[in-house]
C-alpha positions in Angstrom: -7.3 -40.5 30.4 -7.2 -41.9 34.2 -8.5 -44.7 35.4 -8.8 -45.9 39.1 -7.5 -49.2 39.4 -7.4 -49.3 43.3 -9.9 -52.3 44.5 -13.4 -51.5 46.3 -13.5 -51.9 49.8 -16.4 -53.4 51.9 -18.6 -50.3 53.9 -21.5 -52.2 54.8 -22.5 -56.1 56.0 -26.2 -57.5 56.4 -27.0 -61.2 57.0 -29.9 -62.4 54.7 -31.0 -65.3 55.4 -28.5 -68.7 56.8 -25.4 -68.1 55.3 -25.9 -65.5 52.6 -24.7 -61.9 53.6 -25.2 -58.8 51.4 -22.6 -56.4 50.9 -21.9 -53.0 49.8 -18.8 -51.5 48.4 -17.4 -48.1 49.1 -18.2 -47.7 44.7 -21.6 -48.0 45.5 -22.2 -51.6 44.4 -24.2 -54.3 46.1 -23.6 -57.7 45.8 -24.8 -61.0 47.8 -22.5 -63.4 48.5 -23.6 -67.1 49.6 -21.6 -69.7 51.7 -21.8 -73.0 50.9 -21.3 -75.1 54.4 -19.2 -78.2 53.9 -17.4 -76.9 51.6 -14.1 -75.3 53.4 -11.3 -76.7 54.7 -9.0 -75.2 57.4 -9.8 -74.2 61.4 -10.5 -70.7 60.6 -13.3 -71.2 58.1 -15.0 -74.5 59.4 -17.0 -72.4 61.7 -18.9 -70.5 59.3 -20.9 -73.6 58.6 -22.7 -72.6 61.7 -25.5 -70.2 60.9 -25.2 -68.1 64.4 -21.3 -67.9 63.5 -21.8 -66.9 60.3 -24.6 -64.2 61.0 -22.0 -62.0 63.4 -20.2 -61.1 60.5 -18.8 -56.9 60.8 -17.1 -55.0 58.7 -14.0 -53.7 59.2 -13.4 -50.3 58.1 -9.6 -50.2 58.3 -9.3 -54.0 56.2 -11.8 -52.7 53.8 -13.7 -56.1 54.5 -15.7 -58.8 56.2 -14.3 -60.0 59.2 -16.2 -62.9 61.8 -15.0 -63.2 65.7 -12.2 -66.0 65.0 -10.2 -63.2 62.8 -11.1 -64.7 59.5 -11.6 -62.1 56.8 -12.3 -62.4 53.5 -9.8 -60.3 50.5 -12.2 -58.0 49.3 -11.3 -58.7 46.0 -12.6 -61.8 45.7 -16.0 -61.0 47.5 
């Protein structure tokens, strides 16, 4: 028996509504993911309390994940 243990990667980004983005994984599974302003802590992730920062969210093929202008990304295995 083999199993595939390697972790999905991020193919595909679309902004919602403020400050919920739905992704979809290179498996073929969707999920929505909501941000929570106020919440974070730390230079690189303040801004995505701004709705227009937030919304230019790409993906990065080669990562395999979310990234935002500032060069925050998100591990895909925790989105």
């Amino acid at each position: 028996m083999t199993t595939h243990s390697s972790t999905p990667t991020v193919v595909g980004v679309a902004v919602l509504r403020p400050h919920v983005m739905r992704l979809l994984f290179d498996d073929g599974v969707v999920r929505d993911v909501q941000y929570t302003p106020g919440e974070a802590q730390g230079s690189l992730i303040r801004p995505l309390d701004d709705p227009d920062f937030f919304a230019a969210v790409r993906v990065d093929l080669e990562a395999g994940t979310v990234v935002w202008p500032n060069g925050l990304d998100l591990a895909p295995e925790v989105l």
